[in-house]
N, C-alpha and C positions, 0 to 999 in steps of 0.2 A: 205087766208080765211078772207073774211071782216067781220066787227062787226053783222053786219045788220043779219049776215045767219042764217037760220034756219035748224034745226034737221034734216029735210027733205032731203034740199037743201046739209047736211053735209054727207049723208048716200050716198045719189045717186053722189057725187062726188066721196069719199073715196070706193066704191065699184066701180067706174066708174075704177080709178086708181088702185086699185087690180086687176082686172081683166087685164089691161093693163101690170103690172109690176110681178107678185107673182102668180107662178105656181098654189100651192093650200095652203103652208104653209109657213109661217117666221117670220124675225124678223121685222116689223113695225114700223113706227113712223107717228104720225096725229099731226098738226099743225094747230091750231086757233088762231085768231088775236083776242083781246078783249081790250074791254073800258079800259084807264089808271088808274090802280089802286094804292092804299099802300100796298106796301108790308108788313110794320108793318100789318096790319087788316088781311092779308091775312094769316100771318103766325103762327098769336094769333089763327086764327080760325081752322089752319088745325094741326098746332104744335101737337097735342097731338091725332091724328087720325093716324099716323103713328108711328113707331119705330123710324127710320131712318127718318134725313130730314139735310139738310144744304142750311147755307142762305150766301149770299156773297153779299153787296150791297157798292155800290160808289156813290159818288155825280155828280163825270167827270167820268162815264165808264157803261160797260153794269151791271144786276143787278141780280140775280137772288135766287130763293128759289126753292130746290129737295126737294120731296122726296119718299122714298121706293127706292127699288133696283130692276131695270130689269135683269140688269147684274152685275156682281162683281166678284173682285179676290181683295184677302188679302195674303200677303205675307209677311211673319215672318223672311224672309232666304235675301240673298245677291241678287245681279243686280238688285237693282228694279226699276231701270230707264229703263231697259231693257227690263224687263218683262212689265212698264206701256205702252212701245214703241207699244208692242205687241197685249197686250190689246186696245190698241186706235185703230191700223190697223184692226185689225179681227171684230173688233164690227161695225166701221162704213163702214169700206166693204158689211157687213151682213145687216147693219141695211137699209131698204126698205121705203124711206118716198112717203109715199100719197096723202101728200097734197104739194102745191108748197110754200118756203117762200117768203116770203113779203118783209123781210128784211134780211140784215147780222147778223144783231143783234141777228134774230128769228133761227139761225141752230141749228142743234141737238148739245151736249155738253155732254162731261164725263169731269165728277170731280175727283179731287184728293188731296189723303192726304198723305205726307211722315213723316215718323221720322227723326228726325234731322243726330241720326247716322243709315247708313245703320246695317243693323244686321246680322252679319255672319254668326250666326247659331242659330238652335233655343231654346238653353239655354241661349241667350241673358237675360242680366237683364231689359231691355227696356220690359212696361209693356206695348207696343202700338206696330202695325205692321210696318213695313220697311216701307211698300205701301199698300193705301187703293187705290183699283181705281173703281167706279160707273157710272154707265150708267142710271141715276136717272128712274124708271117709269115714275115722274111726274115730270115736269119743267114747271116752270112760269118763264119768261125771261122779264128783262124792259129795255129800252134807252131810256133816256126822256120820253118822254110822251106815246112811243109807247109800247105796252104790247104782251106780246104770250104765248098762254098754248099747251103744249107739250106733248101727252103720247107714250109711247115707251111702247113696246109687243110683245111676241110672241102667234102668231095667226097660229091655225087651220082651214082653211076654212073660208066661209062668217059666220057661226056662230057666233064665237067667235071672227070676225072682227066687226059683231054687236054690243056685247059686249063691245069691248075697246070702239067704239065708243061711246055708251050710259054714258057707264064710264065717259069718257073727257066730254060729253056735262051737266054731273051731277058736275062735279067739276066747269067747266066753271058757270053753274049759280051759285054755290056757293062763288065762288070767285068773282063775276060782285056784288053779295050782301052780301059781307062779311061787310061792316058798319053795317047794320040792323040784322045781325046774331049778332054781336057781344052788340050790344048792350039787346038782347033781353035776350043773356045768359052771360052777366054782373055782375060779383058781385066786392066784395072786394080786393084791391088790397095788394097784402103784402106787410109791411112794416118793413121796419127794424131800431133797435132804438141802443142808445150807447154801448151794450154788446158787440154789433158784431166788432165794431171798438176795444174796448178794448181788445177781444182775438186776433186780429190782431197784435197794437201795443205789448200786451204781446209776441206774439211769435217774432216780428221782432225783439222787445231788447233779448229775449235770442237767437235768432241767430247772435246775431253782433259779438260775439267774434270769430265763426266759420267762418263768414265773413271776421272780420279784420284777421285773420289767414291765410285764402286761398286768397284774394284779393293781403297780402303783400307779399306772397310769389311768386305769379306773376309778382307786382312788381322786386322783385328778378330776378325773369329769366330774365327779358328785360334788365335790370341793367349788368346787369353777359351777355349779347348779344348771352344767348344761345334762345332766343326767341325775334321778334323787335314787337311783337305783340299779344297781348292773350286776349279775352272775360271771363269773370269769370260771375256767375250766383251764386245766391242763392234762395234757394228755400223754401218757407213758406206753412204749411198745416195751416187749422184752421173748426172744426168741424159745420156744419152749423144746427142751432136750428130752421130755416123754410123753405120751400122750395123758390128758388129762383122766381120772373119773370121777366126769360128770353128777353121778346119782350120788355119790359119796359127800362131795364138795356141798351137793342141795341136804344134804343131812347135818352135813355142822350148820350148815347157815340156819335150820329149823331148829336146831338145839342151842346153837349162839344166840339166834336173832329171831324168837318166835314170834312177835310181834311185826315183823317183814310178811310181805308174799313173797315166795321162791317162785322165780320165773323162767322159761328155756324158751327159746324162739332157734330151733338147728332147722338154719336153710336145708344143709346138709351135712356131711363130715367133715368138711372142711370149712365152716364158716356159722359159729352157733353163737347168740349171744346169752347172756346167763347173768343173773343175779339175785339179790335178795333185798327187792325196794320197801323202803318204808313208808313212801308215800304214796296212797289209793289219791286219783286224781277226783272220782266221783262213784258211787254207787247208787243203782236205782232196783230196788225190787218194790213195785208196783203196791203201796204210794208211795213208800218211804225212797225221797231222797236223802243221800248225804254226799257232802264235799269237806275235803280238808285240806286244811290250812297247816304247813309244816314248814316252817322258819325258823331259823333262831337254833345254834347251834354250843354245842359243848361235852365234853369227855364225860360217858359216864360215871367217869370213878371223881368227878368234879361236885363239888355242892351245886345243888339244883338251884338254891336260891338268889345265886350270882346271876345265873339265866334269867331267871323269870323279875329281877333288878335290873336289866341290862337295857339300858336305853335304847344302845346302836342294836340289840338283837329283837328288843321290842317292836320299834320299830318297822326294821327289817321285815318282821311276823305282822304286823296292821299292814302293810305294802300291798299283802299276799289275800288275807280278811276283805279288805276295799276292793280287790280283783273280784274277788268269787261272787259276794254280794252285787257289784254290778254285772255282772257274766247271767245271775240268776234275774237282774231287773230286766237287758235285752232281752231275756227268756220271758219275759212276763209272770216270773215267779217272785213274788213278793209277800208270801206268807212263811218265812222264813225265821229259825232261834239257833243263837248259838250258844255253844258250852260255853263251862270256863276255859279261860285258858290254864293249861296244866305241859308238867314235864312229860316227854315220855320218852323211854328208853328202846332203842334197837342196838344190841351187842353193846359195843363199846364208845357209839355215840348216842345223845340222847337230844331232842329236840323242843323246842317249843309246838305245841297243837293244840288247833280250838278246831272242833267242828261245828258245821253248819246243818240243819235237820230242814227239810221240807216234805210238805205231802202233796202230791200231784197226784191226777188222775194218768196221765200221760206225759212223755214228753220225748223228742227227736234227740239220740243219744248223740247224733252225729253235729246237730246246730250248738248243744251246751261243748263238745269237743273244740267245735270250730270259736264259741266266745273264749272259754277257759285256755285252750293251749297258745301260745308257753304264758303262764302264770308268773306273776314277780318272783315266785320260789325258785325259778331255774334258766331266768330271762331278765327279768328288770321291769324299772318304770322311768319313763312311758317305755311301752311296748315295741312300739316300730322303730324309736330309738337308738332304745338298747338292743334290739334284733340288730342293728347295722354297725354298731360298737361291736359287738362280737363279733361279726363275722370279720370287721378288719383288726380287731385286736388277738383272734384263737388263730395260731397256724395249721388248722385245722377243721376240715367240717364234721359237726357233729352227728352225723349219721341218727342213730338209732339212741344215743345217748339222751337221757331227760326228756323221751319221747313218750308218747300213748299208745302205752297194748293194754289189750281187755275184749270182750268179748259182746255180744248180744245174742238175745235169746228171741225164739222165735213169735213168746207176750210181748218182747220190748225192755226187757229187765235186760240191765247192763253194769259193766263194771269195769273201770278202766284204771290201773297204774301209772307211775313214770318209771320208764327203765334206767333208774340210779340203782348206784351202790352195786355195780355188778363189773361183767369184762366179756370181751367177744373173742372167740378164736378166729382167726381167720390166717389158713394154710399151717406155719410152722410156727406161727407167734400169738402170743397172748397182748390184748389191749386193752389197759384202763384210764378211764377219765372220771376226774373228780372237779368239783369245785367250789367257788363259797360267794356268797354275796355283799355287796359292796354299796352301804350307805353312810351317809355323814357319823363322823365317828368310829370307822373303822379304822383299822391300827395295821399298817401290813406285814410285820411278822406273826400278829396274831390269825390274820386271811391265810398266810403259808401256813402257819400251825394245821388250821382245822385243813386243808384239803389235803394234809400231809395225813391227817386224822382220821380223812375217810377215806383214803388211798389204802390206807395198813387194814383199817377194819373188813377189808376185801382181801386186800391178798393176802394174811395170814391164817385166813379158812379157809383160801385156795390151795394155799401152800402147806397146810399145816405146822406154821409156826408159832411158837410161845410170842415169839417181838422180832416185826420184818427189822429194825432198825438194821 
């Protein structure tokens, strides 16, 4: 659908094509191409018109903002790499699109959210599901310059195919003129001043001792060689005395931290998580795989070449190289190269990354999820180990923290994160978890440094401060 089309010209195709494809009733989808827009404008304007909405955007990659739910399944219980397999198959089999795309970039797409640990049953202490997986109603999709709006429905008859359609062409001008909406219902923006920093710092020195505690005693197991690897995390609450803005906060984090995806997962208004992760867990557009390996940690305002010297961070970063590579052998992918390894910088930390390149014909987004998660980068080695080190050394389950969101498309092209480097509203309080990795050679006030490191590199583009100290 080109920009130019009119309402008309939108009706008598997309009923052209019903009639063609759709007995009398199903599940639908209509695709419009539209002028390139900002997504920040787009998602200040519709953010607070829905419940549900998540935004995923890149500087090198596709971009996108959902929201409301067509479809969904929430799972609290175990497989849920299984169950998301399931989900993906039954929906895009069903779902009937209308219009033809334009681009790869433009296909239909379900989102998804995991928890870090699956949940075996449902007295889990995890206050977040196994698996969230959506089929967004609404999708605005970007690649460069190019733009597409998306609505997904089930429809009864031409009625209610009338219906979505008028729907989509009402959002569509909404979003062609979201500058001038916004500006017209403009007011004050929140701001927040030294209190908030101080209840931050307050709580992270009373958690240091709980920290130096569980950090050394990781320490410890790798020492003792009953563990060559472990992730420790700590985790800080701090009550929030105004509401946050949102779209604001994802604009430092793009001008801080451009090399991040900016993420928004809002169950609802009272429960959104948010961040600007550095680490893409895999990407697949159809052949080209890639995985990445991001280990190895240090300030960017540090010399790089301490890092890429650094035995205990080296290391650390081959732990991480040896997971992915065997993750891709399970997979029966063995024609695989990697980069060098090089520094890269996100805001004010920068890390150790090599990536991994494959070409496949195909491959189940959901089977490389279930080898690859959690990765030595935000788990340990071995695996199952250090999964039960954590859960009795963090006073805490990790919810949705260092988990997989990312999305799939209805070729099979996918692309999944981990949700670091961010924080979750939930009710009147703000939560952050950070943490660092722990192998022979680590030093524990240098482990309290860096998660002190990547605790501030968050909340002070939440906060908008110069130094949370």
């Amino acid at each position: 659908m080109k920009n130019d089309l009119n309402l008309t010209d939108l009706l008598k195709d997309v009923f052209s094509s019903f009639d063609k494809k759709v007995e009398n009733s199903g599940l639908v989808s209509i695709c419009v191409e539209i002028p390139s827009i900002d997504l920040f404008q787009v998602y200040e304007l519709l953010i607070n018109q829905y419940p549900f909405s998540s935004f995923w955007e890149e500087s090198d990659g596709i971009s996108y903002i959902a929201f409301e739910k067509c479809k969904y399944v929430t799972l609290d219980g175990p497989k849920r790499f299984e169950v998301a397999k399931e989900f993906n198959s039954e929906n895009f089999k069903n779902l009937i699109n209308l219009t033809n795309e334009s681009h790869n970039s433009a296909l239909s797409k379900i989102i998804y959210l995991f928890s870090f640990s699956e949940n075996l049953n449902n007295n889990s202490s995890s206050d977040v599901p196994s698996l969230e997986a959506i089929l967004p109603k609404i999708l605005i999709t970007k690649s460069g310059k190019n733009c597409w709006l998306r609505i997904n429905g089930h429809v009864e008859g031409k009625s209610s195919l009338r219906t979505l359609i008028e729907e989509i062409w009402t959002i569509r001008n909404q979003v062609i003129n979201s500058g001038s909406e916004l500006i017209k219902s403009s007011g004050l923006k929140t701001s927040f001043d030294s209190p908030f920093i101080d209840d931050f710092s307050r709580s992270l020195e009373t958690s240091k001792t709980n920290m130096k505690k569980v950090v050394n005693r990781g320490i410890q197991l790798v020492e003792k060689d009953i563990l060559e690897k472990i992730v420790l995390a700590n985790r800080i609450n701090i009550k929030l005395k105004n509401k946050l803005d949102l779209v604001e906060i994802l604009k430092r984090f793009k001008k801080k931290q451009p090399s991040t995806c900016r993420y928004v997962w809002k169950r609802n208004s009272k429960d959104i998580l948010f961040g600007a992760s550095p680490e893409k867990l895999f990407s697949f557009s159809k052949p080209n795989l890639t995985l990445e390996a991001l280990a190895g940690t240090i300030s960017t305002n540090s010399n790089f070449k301490k890092l890429l010297k650094s035995t205990k961070d080296l290391k650390e970063h081959n732990y991480v190289i040896q997971h992915l590579i065997k993750s891709l052998e399970v997979s029966k992918i063995t024609n695989f190269k990697k980069s060098d390894i090089k520094v890269n910088s996100f805001g004010d930390i920068s890390h150790l990354q090599t990536l991994i390149f494959s070409k496949v014909e195909n491959i189940c987004p959901f089977e490389l999820l279930k080898n690859l998660h959690p990765s030595p980068a935000v788990c340990g080695y071995p695996k199952n180990a250090a999964l039960d080190w954590i859960n009795t050394l963090e006073s805490f389950p990790r919810g949705n923290y260092a988990s997989p969101m990312g999305w799939v498309d209805s070729s099979g092209n996918a692309s999944f994160l981990l949700a670091i480097r961010g924080a979750r509203c939930i009710e009147e309080n703000i939560e952050f978890t950070a943490g660092s990795g722990i192998v022979s050679g680590s030093v524990l006030e240098k482990e309290i440094d860096e998660i002190k490191l990547k605790f501030e590199s968050i909340v002070k583009q939440i906060f908008c401060a110069k130094n949370p100290r």
